[in-house]
C-alpha distance (Angstrom), angle and dihedral (degrees) to the residues before:
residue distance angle dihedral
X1 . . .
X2 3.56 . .
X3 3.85 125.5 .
X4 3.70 92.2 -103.4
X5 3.54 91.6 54.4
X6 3.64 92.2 50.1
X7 3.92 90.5 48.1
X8 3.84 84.2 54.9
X9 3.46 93.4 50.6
X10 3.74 98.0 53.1
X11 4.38 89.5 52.1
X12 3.86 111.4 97.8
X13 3.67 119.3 -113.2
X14 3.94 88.4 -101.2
X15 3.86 85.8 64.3
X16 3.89 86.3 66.9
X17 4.32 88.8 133.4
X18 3.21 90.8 43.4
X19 4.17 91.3 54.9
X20 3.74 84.8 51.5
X21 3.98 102.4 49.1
X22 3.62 89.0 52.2
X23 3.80 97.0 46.5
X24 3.98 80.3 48.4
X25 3.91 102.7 48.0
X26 3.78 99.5 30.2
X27 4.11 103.2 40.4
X28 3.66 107.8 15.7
X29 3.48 90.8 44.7
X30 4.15 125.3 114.2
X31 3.68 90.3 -135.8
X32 3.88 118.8 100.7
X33 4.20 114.1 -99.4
X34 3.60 89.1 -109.8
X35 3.25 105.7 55.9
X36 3.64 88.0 45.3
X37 3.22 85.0 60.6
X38 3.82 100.3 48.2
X39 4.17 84.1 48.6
X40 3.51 85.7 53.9
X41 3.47 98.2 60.4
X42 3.65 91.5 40.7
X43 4.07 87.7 62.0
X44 3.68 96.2 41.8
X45 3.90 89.7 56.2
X46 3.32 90.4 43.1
X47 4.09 96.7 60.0
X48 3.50 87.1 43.5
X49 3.57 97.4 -130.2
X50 4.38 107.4 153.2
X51 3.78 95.1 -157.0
X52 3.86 97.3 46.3
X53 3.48 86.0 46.7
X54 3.66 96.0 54.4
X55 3.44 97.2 40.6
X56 3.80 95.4 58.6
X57 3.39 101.8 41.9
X58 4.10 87.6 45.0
X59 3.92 83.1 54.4
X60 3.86 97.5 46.5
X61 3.94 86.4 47.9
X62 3.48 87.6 52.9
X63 3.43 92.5 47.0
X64 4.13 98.9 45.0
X65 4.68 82.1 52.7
X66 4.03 81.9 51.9
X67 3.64 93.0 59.3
């Protein structure tokens, strides 16, 4: 499961467009995984939200040991 999955996982059901812009930007998207992943970070530490910020770089970490 990848870390956007997981972050989708962990949205309530209310969050529904939410789900679906992620899915949309992050795996449908023509740019590379990794710099999805870099732009991801980017836009968690710009909203200034801790745990989102945490949990995607913890992912991409993960992700960068993986490979």
């Amino acid at each position: 499961m990848t870390w956007v999955d997981q972050l989708k996982d962990s949205l309530p059901e209310y969050a529904k467009d939410i789900k679906l812009n992620l899915d949309a930007v992050i795996n449908r998207s023509t740019i590379d995984s990794e710099h999805a992943m870099y732009l991801s970070i980017a836009a968690a530490f710009a909203t200034g939200n801790g745990k989102l910020l945490a949990f995607i770089t913890a992912s991409a970490t993960d992700d960068v040991a993986r490979n």
